[in-house]
C-alpha positions as CSV (number, residue, x, y, z in Angstrom):
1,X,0.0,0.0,0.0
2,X,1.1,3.5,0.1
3,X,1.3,4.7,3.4
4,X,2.7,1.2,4.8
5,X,2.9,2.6,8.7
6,X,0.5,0.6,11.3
7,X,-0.5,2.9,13.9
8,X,-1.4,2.3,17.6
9,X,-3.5,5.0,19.6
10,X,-4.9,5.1,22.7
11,X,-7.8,7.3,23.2
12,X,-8.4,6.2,26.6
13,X,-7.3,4.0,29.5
14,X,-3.7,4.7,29.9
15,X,-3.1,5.8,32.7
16,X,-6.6,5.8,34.5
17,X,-9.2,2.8,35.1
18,X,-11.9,3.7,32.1
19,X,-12.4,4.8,29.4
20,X,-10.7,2.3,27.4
21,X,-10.4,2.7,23.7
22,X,-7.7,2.0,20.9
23,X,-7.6,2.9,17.4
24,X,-5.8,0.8,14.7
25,X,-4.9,2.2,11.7
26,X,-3.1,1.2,8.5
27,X,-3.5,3.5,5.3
28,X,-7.1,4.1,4.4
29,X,-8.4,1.4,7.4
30,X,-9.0,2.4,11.5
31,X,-10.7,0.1,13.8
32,X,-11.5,0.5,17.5
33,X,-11.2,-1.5,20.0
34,X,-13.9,-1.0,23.1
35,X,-15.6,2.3,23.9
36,X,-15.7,2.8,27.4
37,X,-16.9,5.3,29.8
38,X,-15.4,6.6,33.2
39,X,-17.5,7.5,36.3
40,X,-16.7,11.3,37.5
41,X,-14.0,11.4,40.0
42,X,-14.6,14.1,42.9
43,X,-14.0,17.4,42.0
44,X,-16.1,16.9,38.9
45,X,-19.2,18.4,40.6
46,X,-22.1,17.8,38.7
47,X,-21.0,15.2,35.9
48,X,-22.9,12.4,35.5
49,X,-20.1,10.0,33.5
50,X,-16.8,10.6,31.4
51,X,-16.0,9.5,27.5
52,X,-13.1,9.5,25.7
53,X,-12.5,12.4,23.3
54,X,-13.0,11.4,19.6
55,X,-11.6,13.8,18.2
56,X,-9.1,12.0,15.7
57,X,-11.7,9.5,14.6
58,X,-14.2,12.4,14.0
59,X,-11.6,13.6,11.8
60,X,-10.9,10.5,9.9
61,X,-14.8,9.6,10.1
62,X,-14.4,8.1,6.3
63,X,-11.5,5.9,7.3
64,X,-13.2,4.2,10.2
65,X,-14.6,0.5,9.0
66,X,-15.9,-0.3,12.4
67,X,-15.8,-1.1,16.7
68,X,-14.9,-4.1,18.0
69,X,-15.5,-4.6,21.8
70,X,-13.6,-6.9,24.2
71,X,-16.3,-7.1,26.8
72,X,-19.4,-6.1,28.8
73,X,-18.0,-3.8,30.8
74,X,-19.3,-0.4,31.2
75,X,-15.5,0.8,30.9
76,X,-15.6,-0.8,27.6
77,X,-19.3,-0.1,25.8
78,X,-20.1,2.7,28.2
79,X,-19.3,5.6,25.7
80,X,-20.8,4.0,22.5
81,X,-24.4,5.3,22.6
82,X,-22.7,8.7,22.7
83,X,-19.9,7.8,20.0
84,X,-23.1,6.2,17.5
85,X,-24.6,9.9,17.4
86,X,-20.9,11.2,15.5
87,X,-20.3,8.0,13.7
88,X,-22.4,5.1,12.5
89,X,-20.3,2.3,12.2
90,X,-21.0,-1.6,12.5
91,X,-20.4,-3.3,16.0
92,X,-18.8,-6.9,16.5
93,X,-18.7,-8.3,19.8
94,X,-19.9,-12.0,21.5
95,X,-23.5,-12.5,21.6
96,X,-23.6,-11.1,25.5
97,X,-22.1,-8.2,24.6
98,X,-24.3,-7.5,21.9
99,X,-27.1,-8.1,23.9
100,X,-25.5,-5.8,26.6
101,X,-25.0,-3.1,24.3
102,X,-28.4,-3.5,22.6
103,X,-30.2,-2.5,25.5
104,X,-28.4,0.1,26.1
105,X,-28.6,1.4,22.7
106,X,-32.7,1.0,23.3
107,X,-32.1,3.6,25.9
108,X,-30.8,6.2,23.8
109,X,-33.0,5.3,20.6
110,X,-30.2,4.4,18.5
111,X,-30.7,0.8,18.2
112,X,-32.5,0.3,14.8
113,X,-29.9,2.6,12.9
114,X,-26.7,0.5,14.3
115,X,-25.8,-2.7,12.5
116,X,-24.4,-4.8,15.6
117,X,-22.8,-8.3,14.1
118,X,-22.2,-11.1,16.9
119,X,-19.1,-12.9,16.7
120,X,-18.0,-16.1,18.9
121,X,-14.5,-17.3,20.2
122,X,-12.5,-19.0,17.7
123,X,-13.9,-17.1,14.8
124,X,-12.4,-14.8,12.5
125,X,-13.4,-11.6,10.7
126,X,-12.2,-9.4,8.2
127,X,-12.7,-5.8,8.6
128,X,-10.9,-3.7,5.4
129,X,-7.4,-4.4,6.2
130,X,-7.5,-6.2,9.1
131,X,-8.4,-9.6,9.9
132,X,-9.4,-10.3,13.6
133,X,-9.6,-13.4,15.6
134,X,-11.4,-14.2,18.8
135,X,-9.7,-15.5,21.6
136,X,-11.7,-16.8,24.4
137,X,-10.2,-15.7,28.1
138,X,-11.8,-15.5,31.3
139,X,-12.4,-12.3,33.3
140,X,-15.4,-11.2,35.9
141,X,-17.8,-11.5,32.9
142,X,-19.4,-14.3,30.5
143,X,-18.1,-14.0,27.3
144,X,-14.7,-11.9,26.8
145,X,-12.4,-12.3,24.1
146,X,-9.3,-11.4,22.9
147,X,-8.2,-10.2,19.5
148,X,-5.9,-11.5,17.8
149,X,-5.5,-8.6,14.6
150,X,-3.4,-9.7,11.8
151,X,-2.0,-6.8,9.8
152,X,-0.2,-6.0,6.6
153,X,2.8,-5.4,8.9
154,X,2.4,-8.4,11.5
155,X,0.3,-9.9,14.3
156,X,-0.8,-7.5,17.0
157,X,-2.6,-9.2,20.2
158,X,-4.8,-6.9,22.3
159,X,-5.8,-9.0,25.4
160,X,-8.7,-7.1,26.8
161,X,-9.1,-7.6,30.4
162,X,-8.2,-11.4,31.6
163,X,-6.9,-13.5,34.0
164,X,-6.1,-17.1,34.1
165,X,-9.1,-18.6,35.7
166,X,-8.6,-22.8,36.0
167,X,-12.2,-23.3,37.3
168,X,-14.0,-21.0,36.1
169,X,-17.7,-21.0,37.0
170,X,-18.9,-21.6,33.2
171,X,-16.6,-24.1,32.1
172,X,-15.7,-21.9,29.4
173,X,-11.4,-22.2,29.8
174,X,-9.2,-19.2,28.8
175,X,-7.6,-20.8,25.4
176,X,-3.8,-20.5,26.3
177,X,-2.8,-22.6,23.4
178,X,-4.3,-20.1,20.9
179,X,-1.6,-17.6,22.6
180,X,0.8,-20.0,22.4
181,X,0.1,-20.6,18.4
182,X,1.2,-16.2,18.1
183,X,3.7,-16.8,20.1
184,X,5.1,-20.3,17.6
185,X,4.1,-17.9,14.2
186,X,5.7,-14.4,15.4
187,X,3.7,-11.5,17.1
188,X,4.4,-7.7,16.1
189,X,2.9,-6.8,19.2
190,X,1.2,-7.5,22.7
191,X,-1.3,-4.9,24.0
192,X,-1.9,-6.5,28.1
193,X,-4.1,-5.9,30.5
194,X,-2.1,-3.7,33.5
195,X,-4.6,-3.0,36.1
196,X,-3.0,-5.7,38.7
197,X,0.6,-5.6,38.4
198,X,1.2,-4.6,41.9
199,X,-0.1,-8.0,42.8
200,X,2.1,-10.9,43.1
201,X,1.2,-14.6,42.5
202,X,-1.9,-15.4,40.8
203,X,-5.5,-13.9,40.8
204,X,-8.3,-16.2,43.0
205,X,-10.7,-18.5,40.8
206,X,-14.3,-16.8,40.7
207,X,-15.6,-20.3,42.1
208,X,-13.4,-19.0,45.5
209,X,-16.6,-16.6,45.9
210,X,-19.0,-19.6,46.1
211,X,-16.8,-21.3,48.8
212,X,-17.4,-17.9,51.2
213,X,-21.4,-17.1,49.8
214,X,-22.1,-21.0,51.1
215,X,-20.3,-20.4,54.6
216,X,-22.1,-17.0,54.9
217,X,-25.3,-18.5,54.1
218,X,-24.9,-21.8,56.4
219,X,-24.4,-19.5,59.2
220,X,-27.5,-16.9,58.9
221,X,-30.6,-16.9,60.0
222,X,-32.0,-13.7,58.7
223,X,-32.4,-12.2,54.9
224,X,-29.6,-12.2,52.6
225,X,-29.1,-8.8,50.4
226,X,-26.0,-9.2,47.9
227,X,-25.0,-5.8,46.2
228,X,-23.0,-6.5,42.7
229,X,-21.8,-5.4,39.3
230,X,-25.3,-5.7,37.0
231,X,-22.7,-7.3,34.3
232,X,-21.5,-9.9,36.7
233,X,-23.8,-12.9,35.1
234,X,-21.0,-15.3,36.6
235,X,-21.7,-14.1,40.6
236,X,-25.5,-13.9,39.8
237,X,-24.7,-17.5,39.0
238,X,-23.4,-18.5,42.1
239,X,-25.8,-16.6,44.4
240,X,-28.7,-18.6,42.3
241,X,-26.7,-21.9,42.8
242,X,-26.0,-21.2,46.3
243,X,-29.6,-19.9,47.4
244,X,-31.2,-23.3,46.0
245,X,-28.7,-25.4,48.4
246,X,-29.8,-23.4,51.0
247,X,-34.0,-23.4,49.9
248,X,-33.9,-19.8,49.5
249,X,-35.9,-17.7,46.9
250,X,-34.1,-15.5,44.5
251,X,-35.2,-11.4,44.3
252,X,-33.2,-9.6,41.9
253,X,-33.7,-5.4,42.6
254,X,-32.3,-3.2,40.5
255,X,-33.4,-2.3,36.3
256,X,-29.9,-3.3,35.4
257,X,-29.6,-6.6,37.1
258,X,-33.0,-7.0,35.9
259,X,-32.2,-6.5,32.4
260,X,-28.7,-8.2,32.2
261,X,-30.3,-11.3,33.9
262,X,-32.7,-11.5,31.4
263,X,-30.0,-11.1,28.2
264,X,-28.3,-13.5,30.0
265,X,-30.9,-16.2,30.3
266,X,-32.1,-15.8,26.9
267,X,-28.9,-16.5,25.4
268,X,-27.7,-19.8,27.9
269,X,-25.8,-17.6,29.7
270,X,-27.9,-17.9,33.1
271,X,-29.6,-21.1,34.5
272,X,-31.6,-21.6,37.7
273,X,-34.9,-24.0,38.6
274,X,-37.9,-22.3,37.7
275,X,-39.3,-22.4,41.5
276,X,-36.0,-20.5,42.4
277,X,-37.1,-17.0,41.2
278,X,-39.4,-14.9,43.0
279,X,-40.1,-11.2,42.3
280,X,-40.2,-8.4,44.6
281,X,-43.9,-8.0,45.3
282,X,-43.8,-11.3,47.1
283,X,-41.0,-10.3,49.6
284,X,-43.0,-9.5,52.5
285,X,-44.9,-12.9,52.2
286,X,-41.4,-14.7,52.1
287,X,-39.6,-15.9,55.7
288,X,-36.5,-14.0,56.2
289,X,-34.3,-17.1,55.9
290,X,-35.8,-18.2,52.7
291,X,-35.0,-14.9,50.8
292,X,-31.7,-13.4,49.0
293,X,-32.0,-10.1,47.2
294,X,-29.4,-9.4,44.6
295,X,-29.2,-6.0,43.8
296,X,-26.9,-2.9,42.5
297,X,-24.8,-0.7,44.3
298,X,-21.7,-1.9,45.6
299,X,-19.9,1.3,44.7
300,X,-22.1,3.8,46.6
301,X,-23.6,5.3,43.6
302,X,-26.3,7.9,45.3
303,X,-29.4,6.6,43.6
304,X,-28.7,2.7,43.4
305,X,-30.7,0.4,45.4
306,X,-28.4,0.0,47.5
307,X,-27.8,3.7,49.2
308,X,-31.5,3.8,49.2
309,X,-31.6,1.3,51.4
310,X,-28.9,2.5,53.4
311,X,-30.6,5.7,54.0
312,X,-33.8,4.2,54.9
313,X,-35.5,5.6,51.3
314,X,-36.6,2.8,49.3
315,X,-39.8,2.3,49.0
316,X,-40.3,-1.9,49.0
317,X,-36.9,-2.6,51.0
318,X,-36.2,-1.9,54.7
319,X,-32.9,-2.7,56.0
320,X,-33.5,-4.3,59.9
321,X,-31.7,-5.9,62.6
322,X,-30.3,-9.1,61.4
323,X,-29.9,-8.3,57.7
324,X,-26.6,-9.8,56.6
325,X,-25.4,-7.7,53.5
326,X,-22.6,-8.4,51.0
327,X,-21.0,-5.9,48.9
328,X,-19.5,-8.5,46.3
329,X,-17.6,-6.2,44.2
330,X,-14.2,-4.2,44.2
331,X,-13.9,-0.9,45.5
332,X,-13.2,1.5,42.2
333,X,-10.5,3.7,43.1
334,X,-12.2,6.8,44.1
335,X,-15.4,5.4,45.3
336,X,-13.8,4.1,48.8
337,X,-15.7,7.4,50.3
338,X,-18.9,7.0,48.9
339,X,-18.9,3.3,49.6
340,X,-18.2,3.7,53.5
341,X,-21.3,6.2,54.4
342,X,-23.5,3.6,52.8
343,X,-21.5,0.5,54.8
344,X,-21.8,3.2,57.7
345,X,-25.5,3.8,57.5
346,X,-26.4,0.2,57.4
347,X,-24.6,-0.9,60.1
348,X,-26.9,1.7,62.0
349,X,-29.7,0.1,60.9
350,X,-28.6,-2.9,62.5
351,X,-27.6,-4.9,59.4
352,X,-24.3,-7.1,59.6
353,X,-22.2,-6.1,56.4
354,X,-19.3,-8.0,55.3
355,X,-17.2,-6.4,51.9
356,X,-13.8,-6.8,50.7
357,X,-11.7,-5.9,53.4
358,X,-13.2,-8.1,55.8
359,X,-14.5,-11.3,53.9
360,X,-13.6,-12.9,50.6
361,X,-16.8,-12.4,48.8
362,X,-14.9,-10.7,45.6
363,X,-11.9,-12.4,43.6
364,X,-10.5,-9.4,41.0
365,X,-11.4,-10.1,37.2
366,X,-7.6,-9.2,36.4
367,X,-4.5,-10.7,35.8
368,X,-1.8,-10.7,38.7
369,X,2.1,-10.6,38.3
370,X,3.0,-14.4,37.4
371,X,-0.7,-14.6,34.6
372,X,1.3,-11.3,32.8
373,X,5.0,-13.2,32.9
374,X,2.4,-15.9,31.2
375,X,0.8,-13.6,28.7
376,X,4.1,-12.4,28.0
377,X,6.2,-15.5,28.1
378,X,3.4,-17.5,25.7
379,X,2.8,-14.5,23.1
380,X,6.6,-13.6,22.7
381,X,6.2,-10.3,21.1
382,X,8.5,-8.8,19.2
383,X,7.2,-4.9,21.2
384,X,5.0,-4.8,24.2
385,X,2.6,-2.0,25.1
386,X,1.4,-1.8,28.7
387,X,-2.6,-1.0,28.8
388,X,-5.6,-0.7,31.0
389,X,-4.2,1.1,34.4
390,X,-3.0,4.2,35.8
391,X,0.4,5.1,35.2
392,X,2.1,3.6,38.2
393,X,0.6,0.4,36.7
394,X,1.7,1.1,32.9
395,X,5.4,1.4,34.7
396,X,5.9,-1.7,36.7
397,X,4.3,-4.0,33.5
398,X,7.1,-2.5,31.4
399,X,9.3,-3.8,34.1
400,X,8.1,-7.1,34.1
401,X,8.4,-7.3,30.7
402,X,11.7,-5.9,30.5
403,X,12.8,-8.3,33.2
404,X,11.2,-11.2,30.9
405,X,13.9,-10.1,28.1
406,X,12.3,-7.9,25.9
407,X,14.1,-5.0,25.3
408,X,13.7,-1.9,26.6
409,X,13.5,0.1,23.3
410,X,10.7,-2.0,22.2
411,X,8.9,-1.5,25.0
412,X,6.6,1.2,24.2
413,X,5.3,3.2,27.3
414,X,1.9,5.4,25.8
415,X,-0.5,7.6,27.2
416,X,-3.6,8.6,25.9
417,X,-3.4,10.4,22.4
418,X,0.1,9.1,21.9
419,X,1.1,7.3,18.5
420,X,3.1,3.7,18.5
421,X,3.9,4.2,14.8
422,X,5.3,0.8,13.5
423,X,6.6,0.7,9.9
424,X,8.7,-2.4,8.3
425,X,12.0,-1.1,9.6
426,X,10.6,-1.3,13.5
427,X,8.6,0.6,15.8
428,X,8.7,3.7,18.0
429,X,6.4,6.8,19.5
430,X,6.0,8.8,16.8
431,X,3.7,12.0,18.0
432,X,0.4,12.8,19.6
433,X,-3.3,13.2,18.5
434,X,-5.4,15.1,20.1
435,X,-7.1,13.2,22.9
436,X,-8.6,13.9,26.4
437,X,-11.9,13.2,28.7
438,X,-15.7,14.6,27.4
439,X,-17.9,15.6,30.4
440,X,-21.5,14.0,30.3
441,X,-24.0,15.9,32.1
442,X,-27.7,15.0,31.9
443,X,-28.3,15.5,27.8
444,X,-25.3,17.8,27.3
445,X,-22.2,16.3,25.8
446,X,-18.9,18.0,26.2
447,X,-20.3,21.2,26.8
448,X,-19.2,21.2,30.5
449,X,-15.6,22.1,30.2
450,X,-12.6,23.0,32.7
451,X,-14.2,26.7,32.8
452,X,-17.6,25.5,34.3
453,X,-15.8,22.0,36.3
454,X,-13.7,25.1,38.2
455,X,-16.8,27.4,38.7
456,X,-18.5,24.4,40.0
457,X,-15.9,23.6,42.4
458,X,-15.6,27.2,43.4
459,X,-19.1,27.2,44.5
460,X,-18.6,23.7,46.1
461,X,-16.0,25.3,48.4
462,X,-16.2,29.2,49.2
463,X,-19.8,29.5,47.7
464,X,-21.8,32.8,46.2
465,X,-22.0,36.1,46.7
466,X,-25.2,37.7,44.6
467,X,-25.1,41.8,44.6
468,X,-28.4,43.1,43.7
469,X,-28.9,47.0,43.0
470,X,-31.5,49.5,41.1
471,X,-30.3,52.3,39.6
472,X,-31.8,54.9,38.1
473,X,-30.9,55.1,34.6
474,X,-30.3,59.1,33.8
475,X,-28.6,59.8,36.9
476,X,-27.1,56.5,38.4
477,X,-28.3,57.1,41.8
478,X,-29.0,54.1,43.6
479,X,-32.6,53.1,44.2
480,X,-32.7,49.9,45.9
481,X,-30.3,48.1,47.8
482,X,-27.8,47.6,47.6
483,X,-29.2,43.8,48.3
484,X,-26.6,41.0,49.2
485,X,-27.7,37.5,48.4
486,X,-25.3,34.6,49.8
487,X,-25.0,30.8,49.7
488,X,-22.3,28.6,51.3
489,X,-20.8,31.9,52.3
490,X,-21.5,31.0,55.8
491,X,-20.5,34.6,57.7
492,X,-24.3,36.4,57.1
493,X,-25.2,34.1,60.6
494,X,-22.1,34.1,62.1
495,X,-21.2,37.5,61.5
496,X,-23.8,40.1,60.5
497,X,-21.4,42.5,60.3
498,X,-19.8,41.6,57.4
499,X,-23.0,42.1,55.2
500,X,-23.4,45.2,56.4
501,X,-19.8,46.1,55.9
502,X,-20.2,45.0,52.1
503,X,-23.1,47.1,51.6
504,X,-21.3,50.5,52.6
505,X,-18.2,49.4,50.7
506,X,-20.0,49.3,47.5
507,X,-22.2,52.4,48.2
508,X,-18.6,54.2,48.9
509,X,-17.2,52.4,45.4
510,X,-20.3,53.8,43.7
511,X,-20.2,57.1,45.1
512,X,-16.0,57.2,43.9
513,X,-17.3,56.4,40.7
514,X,-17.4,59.5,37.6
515,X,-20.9,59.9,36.9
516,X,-20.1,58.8,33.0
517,X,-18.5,55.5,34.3
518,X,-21.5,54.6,36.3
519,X,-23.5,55.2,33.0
520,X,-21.3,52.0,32.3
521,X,-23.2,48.5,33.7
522,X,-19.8,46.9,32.8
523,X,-17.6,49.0,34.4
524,X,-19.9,49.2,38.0
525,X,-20.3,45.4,38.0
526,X,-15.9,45.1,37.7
527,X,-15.3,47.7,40.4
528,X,-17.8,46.7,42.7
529,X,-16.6,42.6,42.0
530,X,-12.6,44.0,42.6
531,X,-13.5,45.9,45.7
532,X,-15.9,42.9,46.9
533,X,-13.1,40.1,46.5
534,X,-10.3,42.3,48.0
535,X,-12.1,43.2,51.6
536,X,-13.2,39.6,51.8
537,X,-9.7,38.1,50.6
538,X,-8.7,40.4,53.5
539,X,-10.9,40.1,56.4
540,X,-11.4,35.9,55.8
541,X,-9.5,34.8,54.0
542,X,-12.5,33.5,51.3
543,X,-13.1,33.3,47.2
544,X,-16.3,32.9,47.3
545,X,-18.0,34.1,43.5
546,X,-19.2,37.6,42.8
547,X,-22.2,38.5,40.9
548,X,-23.4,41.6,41.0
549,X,-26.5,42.4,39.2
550,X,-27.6,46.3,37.9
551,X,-30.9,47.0,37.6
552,X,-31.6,50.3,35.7
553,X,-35.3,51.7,36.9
């Protein structure tokens, strides 16, 4: 071809967990790999989730042959509803993750204009340039693949998130041979799941989880209430196989759960007795040891089931003495806070909780230190790119690898927007495209920026300060007010005086004024906002915002 350079770009999830999203492009050809989302981390006041910037792809829309996703995850299909509204493309992922990202497409209106292709393990695709295989491996949810992407220029393999799972709870093995086979024919380049390298040994089998659900549930008395990830069809598995040892009805709370269980069971994905289901009308009929609830949560979002619960607000569930709740699911790095009120509030309500740091109710879904020497050690790539983690994480996998004899010059440490530009004489970081995070908030799409993120958090911390005043318009005497309007500037309670102080500074600013200045509404709302944030700068130390508002009568 004419332009014979492969190139590697991250749009997201280096050097954060989210977002995750690669682009892979040789001449005239780009396909993605995953489209996820990020929840908002604390100071983004206000946003409801995070996408990757698309940017490049927007600008190469006619190049763009289609997305291929790894998984279920939300930090892998989370973005795409908002991606499908700048590009239509065609979708190619397992027959769970199709059905996952169906319904959410139903959600957003978009699903009879997508063309969504379902593709199984073992089976290859071509997509303009590329041909892609799919690896099966085994993660914290039914059906994940890998790709294995043949190129003009060589064999790339993009793991997706895995780890090396000997038992895992649907039979389905990870298939290490396959790796093996790229390893035997030659492979350009490994793309590898990061997110655990500060782990040593091996990750935990998900069957380890059944092992403490059947202790936990030989041992209680009183109702069971299990909060998890909605995608997590293998730990609604074992709950289901666990509460029929044990003769206890089934309740799954929550429209995600809900919805996935059903995707799930019509595709073979989820089995249980018919008698074991019951719904949650019929809880109050049911004996509290013949009931589990399953039900979303576990990271403390606000409006889950779960914080409901916790702060007494849900309508058909009311946490009591002798609940025994699990949280069966990971702290998210940032969510720790959010997570401990609601593990607070329902230990008030007299509920015994047990979660990861006290119980082994969770296994991780990711590879530890020895499954990424096994990654490495079976694909033998020729370059290794470190993915899916923060940058600490990034770091130490290109020391593994490095310490597993690949060298350090083809070890290619990327961020986001970065390009891993590989042409037939070798590869190497070769520039940036524009990249970055796109602030969701209800309908709007990117049109919360840094500007209004740092207003926000302004507010959040040293609050308002609304300046009301009527002037008349021919002579600019003052009418009314001046009126001060505050909140979260706490001092109008504590100390009267300052409100009062405020109002004769800015009579004696107005006063200074030239009358053909005060004619001016720009010029009296920036001296009376400079004079305002220098006396309270002074006297307490506090930026709170200044709006003043002129009122000509």
């Amino acid at each position: 071809m004419q332009d014979e350079k492969l190139l590697i770009i991250p749009l997201g999830g280096l050097g954060e967990i989210g977002l995750n999203m690669t682009v892979f492009q040789y001449g005239d050809d780009i396909i993605v790999v995953d489209a996820g989302l990020m929840f908002p981390e604390e100071e983004m006041f206000g946003v409801d989730i995070v996408i990757p910037d698309i940017t490049y792809l927007l600008e190469n829309r006619e190049k763009v042959r289609g997305l291929i996703i790894t998984h279920g995850h939300e930090d892998h299909i989370g973005a795409i509803p908002y991606i499908l509204r700048e590009l239509n493309i065609p979708i190619y992922g397992t027959p769970l993750t199709i059905g996952l990202i169906s319904e959410k497409l139903k959600e957003h209106n978009l699903n009879d204009s997508t063309t969504l292709i379902p593709v199984r393990a073992k089976e290859t695709f071509q997509i303009g340039v590329f041909s892609v295989e799919c690896i099966r491996i085994t993660h914290s949810i039914v059906d994940g693949i890998a790709f294995g992407i043949t190129t003009p220029l060589g064999r790339i393999i993009h793991t997706g998130d895995f780890k090396i799972d000997q038992t895992p709870v649907d039979g389905e093995l990870m298939d290490l041979h396959r790796f093996g086979d790229y390893g035997e024919m030659g492979t350009l380049a490994l793309l590898s799941d990061s997110t655990n390298v500060e782990r040593e040994g091996y990750s935990l089998s998900e069957r380890e989880v059944s092992k403490a659900f059947d202790e936990i549930f030989s041992n209680t008395k009183g109702r069971i209430i299990i909060a998890t990830f909605a995608s997590n069809i293998h730990r609604i598995q074992q709950v289901i196989d666990v509460a029929t040892k044990y003769n206890r009805k089934v309740i799954l709370n929550g429209r995600s759960i809900i919805n996935n269980s059903r995707i799930a069971l019509d595709l073979g994905y989820l089995r249980y007795p018919p008698d074991v289901m019951a719904s949650l009308e019929e809880l109050p009929a049911l004996p509290d040891n013949g009931v589990v609830l399953v039900t979303t949560g576990s990271q403390g979002e606000p409006m889950s089931s779960l914080s409901r619960m916790a702060m007494d607000d849900h309508k058909q569930i009311k946490i009591k003495e002798g609940d025994t709740i699990l949280l069966s699911s990971r702290f998210i790095p940032g969510n720790e806070r959010a997570i401990g009120r609601v593990i607070n509030h329902l230990f008030r309500r007299g509920a015994n909780v047990f979660y990861e740091q006290v119980s082994d109710i969770d296994v991780s879904g990711h590879a530890c230190r020895e499954e990424q020497k096994m990654m490495l050690n079976l694909v033998r790539p020729k370059y290794f790119i470190p993915i899916h983690g923060e940058y600490r994480h990034l770091v130490y996998h290109a020391r593994l690898a490095e310490g597993l004899n690949i060298p350090r010059e083809n070890i290619l440490l990327l961020e986001n927007g970065y390009v891993a530009q590989f042409t037939k004489d070798g590869g190497s970081i070769a520039g940036k495209v524009e990249s970055g995070r796109v602030f969701v908030d209800g309908k709007g799409v990117g049109d919360v920026g840094s500007i209004v993120l740092r207003d926000r958090q302004h507010l959040g911390m040293d609050g308002v300060i609304i300046i009301l005043i009527g002037m008349e318009k021919n002579t600019s005497k003052i009418l009314v007010g001046p009126e001060i309007i505050q909140r979260g500037f706490v001092y109008e309670v504590e100390s009267p005086e300052i409100i009062d102080e405020l109002k004769r500074l800015i009579i004696a600013v107005l006063d200074e004024m030239p009358a053909e200045e005060k004619q001016e509404g720009i010029m009296v709302k920036e001296r009376i906002t400079s004079k305002v944030k220098r006396y309270i700068k002074k006297k307490i130390d506090r930026r709170p915002m200044i709006i003043p508002i002129i009122i000509e009568i």
